[in-house]
mmCIF file of the C-alpha atoms, coordinates in Angstrom:
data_MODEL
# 
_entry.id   MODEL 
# 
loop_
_atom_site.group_PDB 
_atom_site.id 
_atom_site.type_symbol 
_atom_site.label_atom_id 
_atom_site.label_alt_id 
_atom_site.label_comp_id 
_atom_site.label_asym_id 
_atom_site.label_entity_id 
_atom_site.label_seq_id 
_atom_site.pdbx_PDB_ins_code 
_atom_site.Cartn_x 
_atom_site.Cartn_y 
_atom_site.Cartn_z 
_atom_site.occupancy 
_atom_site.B_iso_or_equiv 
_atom_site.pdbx_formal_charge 
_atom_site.auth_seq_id 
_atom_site.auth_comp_id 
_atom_site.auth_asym_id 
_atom_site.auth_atom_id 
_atom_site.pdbx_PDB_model_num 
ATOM 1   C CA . UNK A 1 1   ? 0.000   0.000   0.000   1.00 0.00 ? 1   UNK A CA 1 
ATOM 2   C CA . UNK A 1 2   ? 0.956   3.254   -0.802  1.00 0.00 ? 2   UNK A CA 1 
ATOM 3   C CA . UNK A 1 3   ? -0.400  6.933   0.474   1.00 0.00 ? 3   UNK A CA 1 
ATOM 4   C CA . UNK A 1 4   ? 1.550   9.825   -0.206  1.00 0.00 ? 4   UNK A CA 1 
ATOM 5   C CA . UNK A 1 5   ? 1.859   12.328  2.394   1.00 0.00 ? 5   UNK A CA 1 
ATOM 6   C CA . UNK A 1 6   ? 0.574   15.949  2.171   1.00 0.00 ? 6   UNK A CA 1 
ATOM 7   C CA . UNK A 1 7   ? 0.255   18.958  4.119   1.00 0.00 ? 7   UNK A CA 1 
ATOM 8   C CA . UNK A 1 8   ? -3.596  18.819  2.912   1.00 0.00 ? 8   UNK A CA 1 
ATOM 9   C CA . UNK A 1 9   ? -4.252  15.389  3.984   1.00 0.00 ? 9   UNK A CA 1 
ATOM 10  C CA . UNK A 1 10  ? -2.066  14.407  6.551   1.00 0.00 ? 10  UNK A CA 1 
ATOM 11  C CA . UNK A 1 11  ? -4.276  15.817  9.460   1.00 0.00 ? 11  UNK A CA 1 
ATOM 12  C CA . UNK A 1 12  ? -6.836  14.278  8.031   1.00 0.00 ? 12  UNK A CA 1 
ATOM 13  C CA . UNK A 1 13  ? -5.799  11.149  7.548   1.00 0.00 ? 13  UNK A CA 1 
ATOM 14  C CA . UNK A 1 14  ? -2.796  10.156  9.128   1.00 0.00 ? 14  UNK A CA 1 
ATOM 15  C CA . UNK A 1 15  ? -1.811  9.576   12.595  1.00 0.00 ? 15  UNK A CA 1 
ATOM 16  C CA . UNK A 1 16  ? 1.058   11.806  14.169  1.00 0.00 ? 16  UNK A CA 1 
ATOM 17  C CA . UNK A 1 17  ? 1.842   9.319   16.729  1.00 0.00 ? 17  UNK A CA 1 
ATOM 18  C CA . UNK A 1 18  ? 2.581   6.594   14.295  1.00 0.00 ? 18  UNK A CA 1 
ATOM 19  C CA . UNK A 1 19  ? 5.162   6.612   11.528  1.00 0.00 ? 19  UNK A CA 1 
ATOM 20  C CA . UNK A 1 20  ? 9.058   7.605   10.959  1.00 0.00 ? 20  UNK A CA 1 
ATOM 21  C CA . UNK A 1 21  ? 9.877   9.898   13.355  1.00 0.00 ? 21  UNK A CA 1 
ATOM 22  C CA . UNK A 1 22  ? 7.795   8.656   16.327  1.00 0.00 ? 22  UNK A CA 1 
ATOM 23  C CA . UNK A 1 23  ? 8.237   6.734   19.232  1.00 0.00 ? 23  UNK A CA 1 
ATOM 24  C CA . UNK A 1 24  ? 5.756   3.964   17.746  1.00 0.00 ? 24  UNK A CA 1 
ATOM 25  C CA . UNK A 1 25  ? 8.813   4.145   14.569  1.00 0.00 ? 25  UNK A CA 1 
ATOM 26  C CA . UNK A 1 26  ? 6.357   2.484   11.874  1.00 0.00 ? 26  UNK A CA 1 
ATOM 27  C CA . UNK A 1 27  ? 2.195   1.374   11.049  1.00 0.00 ? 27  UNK A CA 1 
ATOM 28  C CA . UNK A 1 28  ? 1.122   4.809   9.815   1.00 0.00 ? 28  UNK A CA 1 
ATOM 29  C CA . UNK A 1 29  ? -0.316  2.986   6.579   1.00 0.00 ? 29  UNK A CA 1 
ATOM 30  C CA . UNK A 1 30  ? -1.780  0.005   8.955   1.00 0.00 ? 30  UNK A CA 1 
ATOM 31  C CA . UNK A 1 31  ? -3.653  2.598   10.916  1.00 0.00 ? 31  UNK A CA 1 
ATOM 32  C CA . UNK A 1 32  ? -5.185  4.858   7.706   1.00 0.00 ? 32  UNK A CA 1 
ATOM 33  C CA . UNK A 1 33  ? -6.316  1.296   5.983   1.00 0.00 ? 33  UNK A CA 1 
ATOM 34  C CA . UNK A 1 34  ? -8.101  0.428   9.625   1.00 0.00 ? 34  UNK A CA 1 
ATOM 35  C CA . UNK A 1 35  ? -9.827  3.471   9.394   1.00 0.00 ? 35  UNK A CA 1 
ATOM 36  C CA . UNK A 1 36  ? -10.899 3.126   6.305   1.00 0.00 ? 36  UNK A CA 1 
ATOM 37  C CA . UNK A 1 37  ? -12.791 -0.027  6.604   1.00 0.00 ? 37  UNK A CA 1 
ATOM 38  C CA . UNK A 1 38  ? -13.845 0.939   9.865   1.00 0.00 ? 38  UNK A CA 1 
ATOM 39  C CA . UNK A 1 39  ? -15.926 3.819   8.695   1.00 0.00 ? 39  UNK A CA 1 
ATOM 40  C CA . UNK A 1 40  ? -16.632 2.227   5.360   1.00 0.00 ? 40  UNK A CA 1 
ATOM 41  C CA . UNK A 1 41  ? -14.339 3.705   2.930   1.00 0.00 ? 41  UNK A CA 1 
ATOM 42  C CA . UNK A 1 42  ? -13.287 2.586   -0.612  1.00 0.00 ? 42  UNK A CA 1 
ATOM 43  C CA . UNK A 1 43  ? -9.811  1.359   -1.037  1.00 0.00 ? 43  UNK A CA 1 
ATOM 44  C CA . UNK A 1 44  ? -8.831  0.733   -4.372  1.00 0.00 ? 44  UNK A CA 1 
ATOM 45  C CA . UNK A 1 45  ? -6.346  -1.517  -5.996  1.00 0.00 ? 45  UNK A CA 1 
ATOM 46  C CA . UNK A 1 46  ? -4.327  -0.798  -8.740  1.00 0.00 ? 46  UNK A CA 1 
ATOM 47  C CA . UNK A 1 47  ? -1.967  -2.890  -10.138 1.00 0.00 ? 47  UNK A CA 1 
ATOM 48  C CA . UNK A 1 48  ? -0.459  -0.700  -11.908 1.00 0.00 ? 48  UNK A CA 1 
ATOM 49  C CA . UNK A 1 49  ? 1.310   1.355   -8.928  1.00 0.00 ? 49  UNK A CA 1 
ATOM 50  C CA . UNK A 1 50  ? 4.450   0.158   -8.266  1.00 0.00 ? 50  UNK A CA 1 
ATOM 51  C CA . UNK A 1 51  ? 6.408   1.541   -5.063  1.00 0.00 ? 51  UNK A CA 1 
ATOM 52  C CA . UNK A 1 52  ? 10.185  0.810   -5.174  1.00 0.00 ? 52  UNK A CA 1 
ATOM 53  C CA . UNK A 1 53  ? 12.659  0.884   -2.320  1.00 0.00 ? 53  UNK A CA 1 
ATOM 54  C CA . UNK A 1 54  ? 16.142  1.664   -3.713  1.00 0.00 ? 54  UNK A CA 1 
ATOM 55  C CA . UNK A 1 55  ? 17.558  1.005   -0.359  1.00 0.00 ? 55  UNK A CA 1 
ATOM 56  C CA . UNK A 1 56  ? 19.835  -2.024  1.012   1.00 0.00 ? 56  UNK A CA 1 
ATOM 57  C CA . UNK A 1 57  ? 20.021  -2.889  4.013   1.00 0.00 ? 57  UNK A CA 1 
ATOM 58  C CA . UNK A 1 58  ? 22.627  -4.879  6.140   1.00 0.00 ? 58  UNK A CA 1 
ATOM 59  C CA . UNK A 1 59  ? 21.276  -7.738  7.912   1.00 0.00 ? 59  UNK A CA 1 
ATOM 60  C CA . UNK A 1 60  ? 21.917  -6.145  11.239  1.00 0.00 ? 60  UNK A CA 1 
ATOM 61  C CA . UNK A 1 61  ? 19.836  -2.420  9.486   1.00 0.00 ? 61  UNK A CA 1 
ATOM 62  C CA . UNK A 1 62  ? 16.836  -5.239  8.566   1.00 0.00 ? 62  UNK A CA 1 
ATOM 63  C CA . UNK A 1 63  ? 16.909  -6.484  12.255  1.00 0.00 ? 63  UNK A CA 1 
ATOM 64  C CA . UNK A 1 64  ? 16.700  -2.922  13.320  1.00 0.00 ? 64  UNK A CA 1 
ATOM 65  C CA . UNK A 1 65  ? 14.183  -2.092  11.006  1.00 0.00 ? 65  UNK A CA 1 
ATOM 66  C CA . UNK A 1 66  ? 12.229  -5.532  11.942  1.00 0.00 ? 66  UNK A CA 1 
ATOM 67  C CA . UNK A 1 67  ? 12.180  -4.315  15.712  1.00 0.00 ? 67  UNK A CA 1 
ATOM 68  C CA . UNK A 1 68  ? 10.170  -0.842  14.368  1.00 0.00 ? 68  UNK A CA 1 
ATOM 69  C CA . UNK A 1 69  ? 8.011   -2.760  12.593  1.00 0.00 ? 69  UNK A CA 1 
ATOM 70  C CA . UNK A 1 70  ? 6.978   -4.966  15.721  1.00 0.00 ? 70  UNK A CA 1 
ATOM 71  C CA . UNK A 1 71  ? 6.940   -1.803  17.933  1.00 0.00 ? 71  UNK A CA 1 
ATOM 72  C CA . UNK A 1 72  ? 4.717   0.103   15.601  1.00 0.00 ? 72  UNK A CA 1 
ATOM 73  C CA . UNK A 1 73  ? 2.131   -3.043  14.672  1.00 0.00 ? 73  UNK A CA 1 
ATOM 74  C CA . UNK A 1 74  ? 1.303   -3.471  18.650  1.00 0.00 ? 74  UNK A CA 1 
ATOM 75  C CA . UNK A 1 75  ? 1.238   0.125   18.947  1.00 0.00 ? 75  UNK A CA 1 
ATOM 76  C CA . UNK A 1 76  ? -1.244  0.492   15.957  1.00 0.00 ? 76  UNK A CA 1 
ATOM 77  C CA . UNK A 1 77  ? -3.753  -2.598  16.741  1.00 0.00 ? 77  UNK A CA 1 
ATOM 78  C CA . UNK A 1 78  ? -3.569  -2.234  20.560  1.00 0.00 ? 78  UNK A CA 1 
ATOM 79  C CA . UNK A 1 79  ? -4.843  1.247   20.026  1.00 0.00 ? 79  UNK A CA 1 
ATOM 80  C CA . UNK A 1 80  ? -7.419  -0.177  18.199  1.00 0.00 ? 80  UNK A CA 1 
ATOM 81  C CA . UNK A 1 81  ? -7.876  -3.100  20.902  1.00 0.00 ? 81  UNK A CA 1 
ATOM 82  C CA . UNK A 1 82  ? -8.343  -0.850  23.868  1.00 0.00 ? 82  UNK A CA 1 
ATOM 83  C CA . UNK A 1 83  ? -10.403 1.604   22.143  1.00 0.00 ? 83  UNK A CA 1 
ATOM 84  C CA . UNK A 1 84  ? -13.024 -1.677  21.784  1.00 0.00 ? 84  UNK A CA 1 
ATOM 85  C CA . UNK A 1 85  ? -12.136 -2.872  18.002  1.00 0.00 ? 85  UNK A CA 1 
ATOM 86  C CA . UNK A 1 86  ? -12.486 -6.618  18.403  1.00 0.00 ? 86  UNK A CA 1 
ATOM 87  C CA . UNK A 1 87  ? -10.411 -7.475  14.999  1.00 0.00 ? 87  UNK A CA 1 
ATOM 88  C CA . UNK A 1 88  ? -7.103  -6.303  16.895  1.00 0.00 ? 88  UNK A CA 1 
ATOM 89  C CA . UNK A 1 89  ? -7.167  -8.919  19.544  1.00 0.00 ? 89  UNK A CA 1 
ATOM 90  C CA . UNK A 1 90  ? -6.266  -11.853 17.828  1.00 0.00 ? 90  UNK A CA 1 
ATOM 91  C CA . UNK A 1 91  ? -3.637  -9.862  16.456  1.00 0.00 ? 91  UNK A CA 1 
ATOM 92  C CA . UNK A 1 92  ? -2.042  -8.541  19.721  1.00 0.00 ? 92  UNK A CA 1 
ATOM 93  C CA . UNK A 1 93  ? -2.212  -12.021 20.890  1.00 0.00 ? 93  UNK A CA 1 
ATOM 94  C CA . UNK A 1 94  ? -0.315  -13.673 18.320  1.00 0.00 ? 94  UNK A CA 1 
ATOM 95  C CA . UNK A 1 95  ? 2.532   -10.997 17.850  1.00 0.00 ? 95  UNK A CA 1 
ATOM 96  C CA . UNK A 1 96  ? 2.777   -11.857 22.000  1.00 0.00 ? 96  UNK A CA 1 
ATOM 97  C CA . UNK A 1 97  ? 2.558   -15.570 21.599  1.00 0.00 ? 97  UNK A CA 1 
ATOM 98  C CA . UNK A 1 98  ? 5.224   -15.391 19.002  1.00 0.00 ? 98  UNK A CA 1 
ATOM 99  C CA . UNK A 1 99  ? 7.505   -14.455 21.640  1.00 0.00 ? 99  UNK A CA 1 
ATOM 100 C CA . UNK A 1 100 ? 6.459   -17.096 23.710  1.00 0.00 ? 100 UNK A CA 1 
ATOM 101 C CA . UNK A 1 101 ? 7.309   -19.692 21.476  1.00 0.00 ? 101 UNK A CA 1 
ATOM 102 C CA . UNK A 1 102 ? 10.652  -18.345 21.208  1.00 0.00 ? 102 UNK A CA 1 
ATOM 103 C CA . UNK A 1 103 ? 11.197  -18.323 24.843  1.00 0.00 ? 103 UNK A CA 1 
ATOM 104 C CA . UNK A 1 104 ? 9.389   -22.007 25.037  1.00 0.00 ? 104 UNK A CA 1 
ATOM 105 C CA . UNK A 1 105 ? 12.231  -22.604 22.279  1.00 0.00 ? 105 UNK A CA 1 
ATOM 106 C CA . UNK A 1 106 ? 14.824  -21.103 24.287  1.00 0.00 ? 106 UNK A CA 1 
ATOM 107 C CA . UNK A 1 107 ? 13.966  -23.004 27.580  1.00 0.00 ? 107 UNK A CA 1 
ATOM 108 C CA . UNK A 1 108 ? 13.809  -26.452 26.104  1.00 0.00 ? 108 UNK A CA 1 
ATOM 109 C CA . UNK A 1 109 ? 17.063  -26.089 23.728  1.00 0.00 ? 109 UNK A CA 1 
ATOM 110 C CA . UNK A 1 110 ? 18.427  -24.962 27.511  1.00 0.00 ? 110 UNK A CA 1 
ATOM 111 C CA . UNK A 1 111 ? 16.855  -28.174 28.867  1.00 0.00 ? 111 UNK A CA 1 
ATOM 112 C CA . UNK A 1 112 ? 18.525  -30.330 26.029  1.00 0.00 ? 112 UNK A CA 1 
ATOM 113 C CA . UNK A 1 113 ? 22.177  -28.696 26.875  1.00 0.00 ? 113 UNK A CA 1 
ATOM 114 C CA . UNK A 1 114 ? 22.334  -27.936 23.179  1.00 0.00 ? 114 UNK A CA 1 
ATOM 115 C CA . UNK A 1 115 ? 24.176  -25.239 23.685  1.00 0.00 ? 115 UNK A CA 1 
ATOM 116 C CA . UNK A 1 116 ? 25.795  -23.695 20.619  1.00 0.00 ? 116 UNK A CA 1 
ATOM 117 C CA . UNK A 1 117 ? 27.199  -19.558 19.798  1.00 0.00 ? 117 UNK A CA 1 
ATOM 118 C CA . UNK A 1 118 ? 24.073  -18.540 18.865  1.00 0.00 ? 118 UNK A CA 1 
ATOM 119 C CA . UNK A 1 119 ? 22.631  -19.228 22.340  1.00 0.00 ? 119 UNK A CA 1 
ATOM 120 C CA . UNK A 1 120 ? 23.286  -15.901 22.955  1.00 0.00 ? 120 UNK A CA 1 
ATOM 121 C CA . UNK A 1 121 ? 21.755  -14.466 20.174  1.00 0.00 ? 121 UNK A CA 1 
ATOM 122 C CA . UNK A 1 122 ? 18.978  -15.762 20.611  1.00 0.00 ? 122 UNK A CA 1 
ATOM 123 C CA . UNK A 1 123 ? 18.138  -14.876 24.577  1.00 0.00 ? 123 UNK A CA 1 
ATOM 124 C CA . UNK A 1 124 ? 19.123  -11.089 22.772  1.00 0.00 ? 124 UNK A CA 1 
ATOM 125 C CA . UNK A 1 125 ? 16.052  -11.620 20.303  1.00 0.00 ? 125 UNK A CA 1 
ATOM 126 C CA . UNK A 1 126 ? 13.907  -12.730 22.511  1.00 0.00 ? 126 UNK A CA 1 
ATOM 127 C CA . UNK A 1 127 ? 13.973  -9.868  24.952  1.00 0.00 ? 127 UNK A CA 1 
ATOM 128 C CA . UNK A 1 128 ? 14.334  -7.019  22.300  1.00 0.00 ? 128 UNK A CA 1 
ATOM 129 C CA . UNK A 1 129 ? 11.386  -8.414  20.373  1.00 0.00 ? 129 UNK A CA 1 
ATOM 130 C CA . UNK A 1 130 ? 9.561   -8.199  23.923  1.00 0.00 ? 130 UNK A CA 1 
ATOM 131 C CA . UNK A 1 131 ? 10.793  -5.211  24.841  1.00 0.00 ? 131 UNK A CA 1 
ATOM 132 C CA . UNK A 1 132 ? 9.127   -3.518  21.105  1.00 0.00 ? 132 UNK A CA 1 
ATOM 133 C CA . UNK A 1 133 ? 6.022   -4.963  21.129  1.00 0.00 ? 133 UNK A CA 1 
ATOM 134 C CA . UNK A 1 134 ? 5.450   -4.071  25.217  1.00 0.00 ? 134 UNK A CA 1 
ATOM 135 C CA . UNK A 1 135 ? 6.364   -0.747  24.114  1.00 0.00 ? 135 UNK A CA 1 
ATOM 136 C CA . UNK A 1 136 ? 4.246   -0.463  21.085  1.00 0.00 ? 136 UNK A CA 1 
ATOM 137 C CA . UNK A 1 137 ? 1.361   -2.111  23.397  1.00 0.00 ? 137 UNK A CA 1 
ATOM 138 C CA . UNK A 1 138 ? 2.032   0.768   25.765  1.00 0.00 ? 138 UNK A CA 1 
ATOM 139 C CA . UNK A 1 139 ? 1.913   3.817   23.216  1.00 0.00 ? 139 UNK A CA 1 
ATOM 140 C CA . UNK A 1 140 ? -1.211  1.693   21.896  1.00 0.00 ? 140 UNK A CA 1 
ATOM 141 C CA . UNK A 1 141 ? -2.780  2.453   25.307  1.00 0.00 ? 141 UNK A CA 1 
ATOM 142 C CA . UNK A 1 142 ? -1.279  5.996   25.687  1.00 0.00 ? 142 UNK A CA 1 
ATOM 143 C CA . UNK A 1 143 ? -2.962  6.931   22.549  1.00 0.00 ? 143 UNK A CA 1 
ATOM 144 C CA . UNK A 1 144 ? -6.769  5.160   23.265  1.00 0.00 ? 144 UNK A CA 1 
ATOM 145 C CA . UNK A 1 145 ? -6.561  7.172   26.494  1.00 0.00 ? 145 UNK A CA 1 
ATOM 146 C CA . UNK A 1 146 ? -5.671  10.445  24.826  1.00 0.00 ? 146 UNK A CA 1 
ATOM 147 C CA . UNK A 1 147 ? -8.248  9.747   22.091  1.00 0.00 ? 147 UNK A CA 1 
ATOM 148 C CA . UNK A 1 148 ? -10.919 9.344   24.876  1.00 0.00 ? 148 UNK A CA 1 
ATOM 149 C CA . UNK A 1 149 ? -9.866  11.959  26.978  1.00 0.00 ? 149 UNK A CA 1 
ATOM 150 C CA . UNK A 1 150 ? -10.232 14.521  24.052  1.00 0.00 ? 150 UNK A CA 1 
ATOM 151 C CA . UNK A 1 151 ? -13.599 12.506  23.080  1.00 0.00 ? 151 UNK A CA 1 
ATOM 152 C CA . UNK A 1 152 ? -14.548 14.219  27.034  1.00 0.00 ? 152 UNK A CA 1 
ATOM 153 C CA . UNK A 1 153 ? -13.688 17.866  26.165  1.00 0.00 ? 153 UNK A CA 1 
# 
């Protein structure tokens, strides 16, 4: 998906905690395509759109850019979770429960003594990938609050 940004539209549309720049880093597009089916909207595919990314990245730059993406995903759905949006459970529960399973990975590779170099590594991923999505769920709930409290006034 592609939206390009404009003075003229980006108050209407976009987010300002979400996105480049923020402490959510990412899921400014996730959020304006949630809105749009909430409240009904038309999105329309075109195949003929091409975006292009003329941008490499290192594998240690994708990791980086992978932890964002987590961060700004919680941050986006649990916004939309504890504002009352059913469809963003399932989705906060997996991203959690995918951390799980790498700490239930984790515990029973330290069970088995398999112990290799990338032991390490690993433990690392874990607790940075649960460190970004507890932080995204946070902002997520920092937001819904604000969003409420200016519902109030």
């Amino acid at each position: 998906m592609a939206i390009k940004k404009q003075k003229k539209n980006y108050n209407l549309f976009f987010s300002n905690w979400l996105g480049p720049g923020t402490s959510a880093y990412a899921a400014e597009d996730a959020d304006i395509i949630l809105r749009f089916l909430i409240n009904k909207k038309w999105i329309v595919y075109d195949p003929r759109m091409l975006v292009f990314h003329n941008r490499w990245l290192t594998p240690k730059e994708n990791y980086q850019q992978l932890l964002k993406y987590l961060c700004g995903e919680t941050a986006c759905y649990g916004y939309y979770y504890f504002l009352g949006y059913s469809f963003a459970k399932p989705i906060i529960k997996n991203n959690f429960q995918d951390s799980l399973y790498k700490f239930k990975y984790l515990i029973k590779k330290y069970c088995l003594l398999d112990k290799d170099n990338n032991e390490k590594i690993f433990v690392g991923t874990f607790f940075l990938e649960l460190f970004f999505r507890t932080k995204g769920l946070i902002i997520g709930l920092i937001n819904s609050l604000k969003f409420r409290i200016k519902l109030l006034f």
